[in-house]
TORKOL-4160 file (C-alpha; in steps of 0.2 Angstrom, whole numbers, padded with zeros to 4 digits, m for minus):
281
<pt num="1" X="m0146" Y="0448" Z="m0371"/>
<pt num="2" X="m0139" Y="0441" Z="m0353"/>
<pt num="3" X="m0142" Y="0455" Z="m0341"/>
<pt num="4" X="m0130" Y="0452" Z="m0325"/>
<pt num="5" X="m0135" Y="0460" Z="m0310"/>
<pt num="6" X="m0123" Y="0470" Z="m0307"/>
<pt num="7" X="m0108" Y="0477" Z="m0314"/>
<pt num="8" X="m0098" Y="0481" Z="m0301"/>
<pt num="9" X="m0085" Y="0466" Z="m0299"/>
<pt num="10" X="m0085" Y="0458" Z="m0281"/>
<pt num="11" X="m0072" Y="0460" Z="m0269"/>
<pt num="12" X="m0063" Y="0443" Z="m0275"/>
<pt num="13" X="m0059" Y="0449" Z="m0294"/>
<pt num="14" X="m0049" Y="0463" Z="m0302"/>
<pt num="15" X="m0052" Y="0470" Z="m0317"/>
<pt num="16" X="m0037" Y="0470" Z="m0329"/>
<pt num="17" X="m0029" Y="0469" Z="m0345"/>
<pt num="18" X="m0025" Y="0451" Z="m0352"/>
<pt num="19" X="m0008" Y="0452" Z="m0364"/>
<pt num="20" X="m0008" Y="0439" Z="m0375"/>
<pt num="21" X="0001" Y="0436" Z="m0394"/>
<pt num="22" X="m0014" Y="0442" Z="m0403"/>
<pt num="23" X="m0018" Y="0460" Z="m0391"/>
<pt num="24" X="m0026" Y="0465" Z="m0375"/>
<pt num="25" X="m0040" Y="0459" Z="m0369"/>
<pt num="26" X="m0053" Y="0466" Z="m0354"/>
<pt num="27" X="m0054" Y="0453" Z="m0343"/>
<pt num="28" X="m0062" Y="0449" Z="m0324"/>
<pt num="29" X="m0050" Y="0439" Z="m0314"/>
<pt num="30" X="m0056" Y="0431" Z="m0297"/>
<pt num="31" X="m0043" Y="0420" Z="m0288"/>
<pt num="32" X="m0046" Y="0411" Z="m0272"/>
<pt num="33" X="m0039" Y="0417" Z="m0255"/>
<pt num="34" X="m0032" Y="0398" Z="m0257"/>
<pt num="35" X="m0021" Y="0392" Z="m0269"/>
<pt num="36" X="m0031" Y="0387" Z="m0286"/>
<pt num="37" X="m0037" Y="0370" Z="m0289"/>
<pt num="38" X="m0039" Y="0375" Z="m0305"/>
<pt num="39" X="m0040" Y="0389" Z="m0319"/>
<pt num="40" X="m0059" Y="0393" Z="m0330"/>
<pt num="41" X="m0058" Y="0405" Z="m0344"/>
<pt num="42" X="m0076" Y="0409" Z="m0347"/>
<pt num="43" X="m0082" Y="0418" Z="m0364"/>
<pt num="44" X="m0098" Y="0427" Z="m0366"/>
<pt num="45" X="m0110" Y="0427" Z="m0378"/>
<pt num="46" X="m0119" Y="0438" Z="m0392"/>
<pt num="47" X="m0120" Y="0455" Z="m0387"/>
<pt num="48" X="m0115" Y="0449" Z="m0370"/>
<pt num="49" X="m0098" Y="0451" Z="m0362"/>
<pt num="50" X="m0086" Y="0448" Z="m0344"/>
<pt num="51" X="m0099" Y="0453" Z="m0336"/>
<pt num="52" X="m0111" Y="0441" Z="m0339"/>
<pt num="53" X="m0102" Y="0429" Z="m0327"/>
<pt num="54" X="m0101" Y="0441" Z="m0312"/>
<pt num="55" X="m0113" Y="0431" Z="m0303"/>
<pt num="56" X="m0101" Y="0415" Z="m0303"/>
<pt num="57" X="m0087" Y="0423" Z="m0300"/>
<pt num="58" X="m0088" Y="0424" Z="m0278"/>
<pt num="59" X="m0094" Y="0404" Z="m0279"/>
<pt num="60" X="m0083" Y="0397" Z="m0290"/>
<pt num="61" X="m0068" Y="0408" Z="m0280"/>
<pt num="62" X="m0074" Y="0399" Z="m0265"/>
<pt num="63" X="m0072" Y="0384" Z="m0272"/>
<pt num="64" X="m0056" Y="0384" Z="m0275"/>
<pt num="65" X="m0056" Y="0390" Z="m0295"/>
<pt num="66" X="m0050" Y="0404" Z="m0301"/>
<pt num="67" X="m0062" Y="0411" Z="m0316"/>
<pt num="68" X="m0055" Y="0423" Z="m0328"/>
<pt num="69" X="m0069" Y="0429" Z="m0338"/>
<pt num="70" X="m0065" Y="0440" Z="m0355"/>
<pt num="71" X="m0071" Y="0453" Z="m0368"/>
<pt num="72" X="m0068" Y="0444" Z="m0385"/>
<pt num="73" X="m0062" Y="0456" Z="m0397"/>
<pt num="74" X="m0073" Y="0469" Z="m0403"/>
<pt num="75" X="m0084" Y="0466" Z="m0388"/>
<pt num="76" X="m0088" Y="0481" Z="m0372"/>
<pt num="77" X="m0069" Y="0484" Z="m0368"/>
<pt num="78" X="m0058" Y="0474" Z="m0377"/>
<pt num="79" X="m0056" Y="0485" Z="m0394"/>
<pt num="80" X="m0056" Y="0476" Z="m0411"/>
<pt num="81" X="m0056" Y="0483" Z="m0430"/>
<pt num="82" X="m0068" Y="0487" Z="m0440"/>
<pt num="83" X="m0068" Y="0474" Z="m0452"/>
<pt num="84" X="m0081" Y="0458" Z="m0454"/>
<pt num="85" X="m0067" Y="0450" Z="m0458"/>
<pt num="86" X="m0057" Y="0450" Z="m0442"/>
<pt num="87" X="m0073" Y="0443" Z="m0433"/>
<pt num="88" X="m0072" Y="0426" Z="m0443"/>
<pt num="89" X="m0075" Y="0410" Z="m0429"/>
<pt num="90" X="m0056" Y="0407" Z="m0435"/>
<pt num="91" X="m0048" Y="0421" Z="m0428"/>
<pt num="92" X="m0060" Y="0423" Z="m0413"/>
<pt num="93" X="m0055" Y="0406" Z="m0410"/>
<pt num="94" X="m0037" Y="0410" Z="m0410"/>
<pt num="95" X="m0039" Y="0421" Z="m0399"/>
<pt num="96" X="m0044" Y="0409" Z="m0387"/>
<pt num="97" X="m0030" Y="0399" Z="m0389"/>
<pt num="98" X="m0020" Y="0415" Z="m0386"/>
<pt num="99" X="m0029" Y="0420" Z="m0370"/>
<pt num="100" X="m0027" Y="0401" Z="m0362"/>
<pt num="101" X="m0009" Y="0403" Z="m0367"/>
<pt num="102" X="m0007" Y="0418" Z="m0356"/>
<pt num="103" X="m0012" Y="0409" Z="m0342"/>
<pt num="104" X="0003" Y="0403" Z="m0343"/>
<pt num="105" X="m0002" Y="0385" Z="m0335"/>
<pt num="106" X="0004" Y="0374" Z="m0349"/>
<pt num="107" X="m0006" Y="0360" Z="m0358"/>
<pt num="108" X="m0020" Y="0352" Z="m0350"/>
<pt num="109" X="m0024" Y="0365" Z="m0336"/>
<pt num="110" X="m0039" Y="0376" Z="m0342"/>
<pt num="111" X="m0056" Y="0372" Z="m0341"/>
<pt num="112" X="m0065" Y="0381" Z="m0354"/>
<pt num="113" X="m0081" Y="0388" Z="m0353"/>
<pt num="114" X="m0091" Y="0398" Z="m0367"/>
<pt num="115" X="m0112" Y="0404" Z="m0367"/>
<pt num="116" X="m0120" Y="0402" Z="m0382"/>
<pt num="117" X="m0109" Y="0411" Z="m0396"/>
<pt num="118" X="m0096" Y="0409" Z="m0383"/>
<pt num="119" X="m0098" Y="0388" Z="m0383"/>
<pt num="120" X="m0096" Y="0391" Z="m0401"/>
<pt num="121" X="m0081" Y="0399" Z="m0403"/>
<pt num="122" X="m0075" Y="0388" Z="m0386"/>
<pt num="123" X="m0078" Y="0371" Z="m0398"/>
<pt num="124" X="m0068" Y="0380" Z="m0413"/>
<pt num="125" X="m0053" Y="0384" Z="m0400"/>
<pt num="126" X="m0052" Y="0367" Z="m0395"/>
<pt num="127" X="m0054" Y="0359" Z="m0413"/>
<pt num="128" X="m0039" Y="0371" Z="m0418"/>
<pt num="129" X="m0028" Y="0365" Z="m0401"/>
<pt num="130" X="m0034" Y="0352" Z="m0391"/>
<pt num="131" X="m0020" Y="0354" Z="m0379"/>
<pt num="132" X="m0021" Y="0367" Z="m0368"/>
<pt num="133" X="m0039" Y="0362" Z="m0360"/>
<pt num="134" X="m0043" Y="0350" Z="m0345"/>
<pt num="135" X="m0060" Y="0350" Z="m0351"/>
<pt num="136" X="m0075" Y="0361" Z="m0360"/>
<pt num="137" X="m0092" Y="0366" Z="m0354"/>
<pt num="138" X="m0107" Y="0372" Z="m0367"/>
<pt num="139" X="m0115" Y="0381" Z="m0357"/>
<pt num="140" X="m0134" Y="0385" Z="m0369"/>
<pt num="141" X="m0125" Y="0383" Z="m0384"/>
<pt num="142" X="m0132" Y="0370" Z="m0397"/>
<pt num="143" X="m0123" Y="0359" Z="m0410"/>
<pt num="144" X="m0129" Y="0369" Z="m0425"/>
<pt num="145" X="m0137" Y="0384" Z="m0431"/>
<pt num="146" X="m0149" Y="0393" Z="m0421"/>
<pt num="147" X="m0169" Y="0391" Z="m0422"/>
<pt num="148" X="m0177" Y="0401" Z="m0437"/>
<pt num="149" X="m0187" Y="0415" Z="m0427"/>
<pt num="150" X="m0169" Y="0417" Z="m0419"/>
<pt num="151" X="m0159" Y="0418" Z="m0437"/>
<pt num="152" X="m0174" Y="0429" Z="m0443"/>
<pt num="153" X="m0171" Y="0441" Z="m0427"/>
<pt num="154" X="m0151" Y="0439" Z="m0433"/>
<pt num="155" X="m0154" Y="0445" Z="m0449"/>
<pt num="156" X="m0164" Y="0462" Z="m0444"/>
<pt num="157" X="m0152" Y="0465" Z="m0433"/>
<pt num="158" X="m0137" Y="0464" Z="m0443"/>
<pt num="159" X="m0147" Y="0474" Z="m0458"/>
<pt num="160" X="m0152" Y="0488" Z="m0445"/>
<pt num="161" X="m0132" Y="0488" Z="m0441"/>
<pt num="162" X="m0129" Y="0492" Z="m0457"/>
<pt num="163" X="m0140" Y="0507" Z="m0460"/>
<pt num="164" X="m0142" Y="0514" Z="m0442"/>
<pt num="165" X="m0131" Y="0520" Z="m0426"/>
<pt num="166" X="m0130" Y="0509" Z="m0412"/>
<pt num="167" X="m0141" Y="0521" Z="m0401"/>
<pt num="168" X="m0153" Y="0520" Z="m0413"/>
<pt num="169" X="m0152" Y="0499" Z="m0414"/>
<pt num="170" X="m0151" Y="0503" Z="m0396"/>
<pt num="171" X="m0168" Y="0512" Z="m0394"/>
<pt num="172" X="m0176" Y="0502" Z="m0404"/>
<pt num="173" X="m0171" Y="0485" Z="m0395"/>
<pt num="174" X="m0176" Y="0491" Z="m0378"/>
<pt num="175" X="m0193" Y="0496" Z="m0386"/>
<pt num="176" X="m0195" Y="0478" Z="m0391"/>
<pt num="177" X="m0188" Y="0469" Z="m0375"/>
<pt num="178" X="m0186" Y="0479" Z="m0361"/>
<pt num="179" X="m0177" Y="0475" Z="m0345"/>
<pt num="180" X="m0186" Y="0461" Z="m0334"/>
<pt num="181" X="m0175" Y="0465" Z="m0320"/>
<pt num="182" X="m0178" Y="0482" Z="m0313"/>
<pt num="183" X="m0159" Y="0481" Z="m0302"/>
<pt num="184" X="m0150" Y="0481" Z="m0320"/>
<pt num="185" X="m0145" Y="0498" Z="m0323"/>
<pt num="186" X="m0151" Y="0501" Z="m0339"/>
<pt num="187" X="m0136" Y="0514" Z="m0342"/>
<pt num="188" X="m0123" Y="0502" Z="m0339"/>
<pt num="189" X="m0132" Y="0491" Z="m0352"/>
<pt num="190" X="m0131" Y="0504" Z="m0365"/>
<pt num="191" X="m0117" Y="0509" Z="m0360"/>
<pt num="192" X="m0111" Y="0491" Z="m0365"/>
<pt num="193" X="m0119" Y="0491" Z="m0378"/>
<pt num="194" X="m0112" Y="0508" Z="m0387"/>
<pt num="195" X="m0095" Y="0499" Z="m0384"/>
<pt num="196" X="m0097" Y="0484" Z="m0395"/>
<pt num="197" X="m0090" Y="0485" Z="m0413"/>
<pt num="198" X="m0105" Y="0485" Z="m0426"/>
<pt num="199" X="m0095" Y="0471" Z="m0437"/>
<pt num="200" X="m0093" Y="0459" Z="m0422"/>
<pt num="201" X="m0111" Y="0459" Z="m0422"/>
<pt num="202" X="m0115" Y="0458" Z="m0440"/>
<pt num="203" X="m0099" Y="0445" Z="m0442"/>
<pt num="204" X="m0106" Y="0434" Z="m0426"/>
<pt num="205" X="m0123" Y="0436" Z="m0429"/>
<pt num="206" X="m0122" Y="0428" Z="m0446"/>
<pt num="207" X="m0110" Y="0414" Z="m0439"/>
<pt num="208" X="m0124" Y="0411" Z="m0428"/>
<pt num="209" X="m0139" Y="0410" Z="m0441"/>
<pt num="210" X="m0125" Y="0397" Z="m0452"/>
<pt num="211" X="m0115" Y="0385" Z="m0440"/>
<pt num="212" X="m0112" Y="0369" Z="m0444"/>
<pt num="213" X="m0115" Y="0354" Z="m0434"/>
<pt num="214" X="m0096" Y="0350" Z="m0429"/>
<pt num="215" X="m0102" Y="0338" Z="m0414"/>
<pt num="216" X="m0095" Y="0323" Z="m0423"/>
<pt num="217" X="m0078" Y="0333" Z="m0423"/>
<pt num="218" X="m0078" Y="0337" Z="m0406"/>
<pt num="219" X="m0082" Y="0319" Z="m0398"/>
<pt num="220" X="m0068" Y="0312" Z="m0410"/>
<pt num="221" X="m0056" Y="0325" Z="m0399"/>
<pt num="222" X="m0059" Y="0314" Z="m0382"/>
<pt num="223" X="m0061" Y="0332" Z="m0369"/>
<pt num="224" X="m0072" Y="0330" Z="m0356"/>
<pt num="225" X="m0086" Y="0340" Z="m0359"/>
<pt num="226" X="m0101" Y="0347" Z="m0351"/>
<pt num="227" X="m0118" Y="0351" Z="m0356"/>
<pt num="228" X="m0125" Y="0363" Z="m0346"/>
<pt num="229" X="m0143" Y="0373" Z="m0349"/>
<pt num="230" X="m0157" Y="0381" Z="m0341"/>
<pt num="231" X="m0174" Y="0371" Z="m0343"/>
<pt num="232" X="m0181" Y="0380" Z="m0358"/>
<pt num="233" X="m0172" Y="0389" Z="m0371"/>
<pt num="234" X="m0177" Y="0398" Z="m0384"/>
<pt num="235" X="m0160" Y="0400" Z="m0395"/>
<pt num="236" X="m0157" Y="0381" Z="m0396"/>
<pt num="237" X="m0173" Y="0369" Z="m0388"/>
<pt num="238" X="m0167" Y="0359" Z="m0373"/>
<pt num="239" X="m0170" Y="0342" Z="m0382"/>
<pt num="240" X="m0158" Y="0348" Z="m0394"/>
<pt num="241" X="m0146" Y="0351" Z="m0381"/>
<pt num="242" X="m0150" Y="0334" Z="m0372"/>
<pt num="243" X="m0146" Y="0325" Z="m0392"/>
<pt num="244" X="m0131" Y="0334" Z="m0391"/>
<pt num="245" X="m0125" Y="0330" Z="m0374"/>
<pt num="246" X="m0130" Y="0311" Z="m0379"/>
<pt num="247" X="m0118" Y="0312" Z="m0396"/>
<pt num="248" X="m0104" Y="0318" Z="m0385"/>
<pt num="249" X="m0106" Y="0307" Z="m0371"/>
<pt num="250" X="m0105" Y="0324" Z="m0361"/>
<pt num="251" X="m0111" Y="0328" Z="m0344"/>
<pt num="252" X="m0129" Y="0336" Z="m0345"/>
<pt num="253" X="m0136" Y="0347" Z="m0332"/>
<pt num="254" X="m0151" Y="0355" Z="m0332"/>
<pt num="255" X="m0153" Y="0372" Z="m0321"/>
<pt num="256" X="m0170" Y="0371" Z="m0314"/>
<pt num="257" X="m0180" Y="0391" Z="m0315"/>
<pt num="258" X="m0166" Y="0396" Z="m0329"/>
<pt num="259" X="m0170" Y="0401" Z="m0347"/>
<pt num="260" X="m0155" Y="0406" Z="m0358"/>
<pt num="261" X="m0143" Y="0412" Z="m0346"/>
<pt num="262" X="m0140" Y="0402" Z="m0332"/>
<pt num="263" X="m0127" Y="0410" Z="m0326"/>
<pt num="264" X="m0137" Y="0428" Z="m0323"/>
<pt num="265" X="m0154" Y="0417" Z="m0320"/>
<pt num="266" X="m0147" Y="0404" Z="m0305"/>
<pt num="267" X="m0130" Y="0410" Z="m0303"/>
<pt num="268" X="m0130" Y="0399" Z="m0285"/>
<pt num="269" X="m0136" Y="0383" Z="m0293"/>
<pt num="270" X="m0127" Y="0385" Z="m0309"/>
<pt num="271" X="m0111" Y="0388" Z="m0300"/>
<pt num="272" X="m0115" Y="0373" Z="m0288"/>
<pt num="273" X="m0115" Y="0362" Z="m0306"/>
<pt num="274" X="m0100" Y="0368" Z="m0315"/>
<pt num="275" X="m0088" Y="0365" Z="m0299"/>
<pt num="276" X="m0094" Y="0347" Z="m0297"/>
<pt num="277" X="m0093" Y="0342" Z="m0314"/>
<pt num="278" X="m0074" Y="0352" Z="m0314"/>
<pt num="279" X="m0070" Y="0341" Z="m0300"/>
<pt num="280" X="m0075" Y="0325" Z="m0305"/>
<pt num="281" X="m0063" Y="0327" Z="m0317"/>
């Protein structure tokens, strides 16, 4: 679970509804004082949401980019049914398409960004629709399923969703891994938490533990892409990434000090990566 620092938005982003062809989604939406050099839609991970990418938001902004980061459906504050079903990687994936498309930019003017499930769902939108994207960044998100302890921890999860309410899962999680950063607060991470639909969880969870290598897929499409990673990684291992990036012929960065979640681990430094790969482009 990414735990941001904060989530109180900065100055430079709004919070706000997204209206799109396929419902309203929460978003963050940080524009530069300047007009944009370019437009990022970010996508959070598993169990994670906008907030994840607060961090980034003030340097990309400063940049010149403006970062619109969303709740996917189902996920904190974007609402979503109650049905596995409507959490397939194709309909997640269509909802990125219908998200880019109320950007309103045209073809060829989105970099897309997605963390872990996120990257995921991200590749799926572009292998639907190439079109819309200038490029797509993987930001600790593998080419295939994750590592077995992970699809292991998947599975309890999803069978405690089943049988228990999400304050008990909730209890029980933080009893297992409690916070390493003592200026999270705790509350708004339940709070978060409390607010995700237990079928986007089960659905996700087990899309996790079963994807298929589609890297081959993805190269064939021609996007620039970009690798990016901490140094160690316990979801997918770095050398797994660094194949990855290698079959791709993708970018690779890798954020020294950073585990997981880059984005909450070295915000500044993560950041620092993403704009000079977006403007290399």
């Amino acid at each position: 679970m990414s735990r941001p620092p904060t989530f109180i938005p900065p100055s430079c982003a709004r919070p706000r509804a997204l209206h799109t062809e396929r419902g309203d989604f929460a978003v963050l939406d940080a524009v530069p004082r300047t007009p944009p050099r370019g437009t990022v839609l970010l996508l959070p991970g598993y169990t994670g949401s906008k907030e994840d990418f607060i961090a980034l938001l003030e340097p990309l902004a400063g940049a010149g980019y403006r970062a619109v980061t969303v709740d996917g459906r189902g996920q904190y504050e974007s609402d979503g049914p109650d049905r596995q079903e409507a959490y397939s990687q194709g309909e997640l994936a269509r909802d990125v398409l219908a998200q880019t498309a109320a950007l309103g930019l045209g073809d060829g003017a989105v970099d897309l960004l997605g963390h872990s499930l996120g990257g995921q769902i991200a590749r799926a939108a572009v292998l639907l629709d190439p079109a819309p994207f200038r490029s797509l960044t993987l930001m600790s998100s593998g080419p295939a399923e994750v590592v077995e302890a992970q699809r292991t921890k998947l599975r309890i999860l999803g069978d405690a969703l089943t049988t228990m309410t999400m304050d008990d899962v909730w209890a029980a999680m933080r009893a297992l891994d409690p916070p390493a950063d003592a200026d999270t607060d705790g509350e708004d991470l339940r709070r978060r938490w409390l607010a995700h639909r237990p079928a986007q969880l089960i659905a996700t969870g087990r899309q996790l533990a079963a994807e298929p290598d589609r890297v081959a897929e993805l190269a064939a499409t021609g996007l620039p892409v970009h690798v990016i990673s901490g140094e160690r990684d316990d979801v997918w291992p770095v050398p797994r990434l660094d194949g990855m990036a290698v079959r791709l012929g993708a970018h690779r960065t890798r954020i020294e000090g950073a585990e997981h979640s880059p984005n909450t681990d070295r915000p500044k430094a993560t950041a620092a990566a993403l704009v000079s790969f977006w403007d290399g482009l």
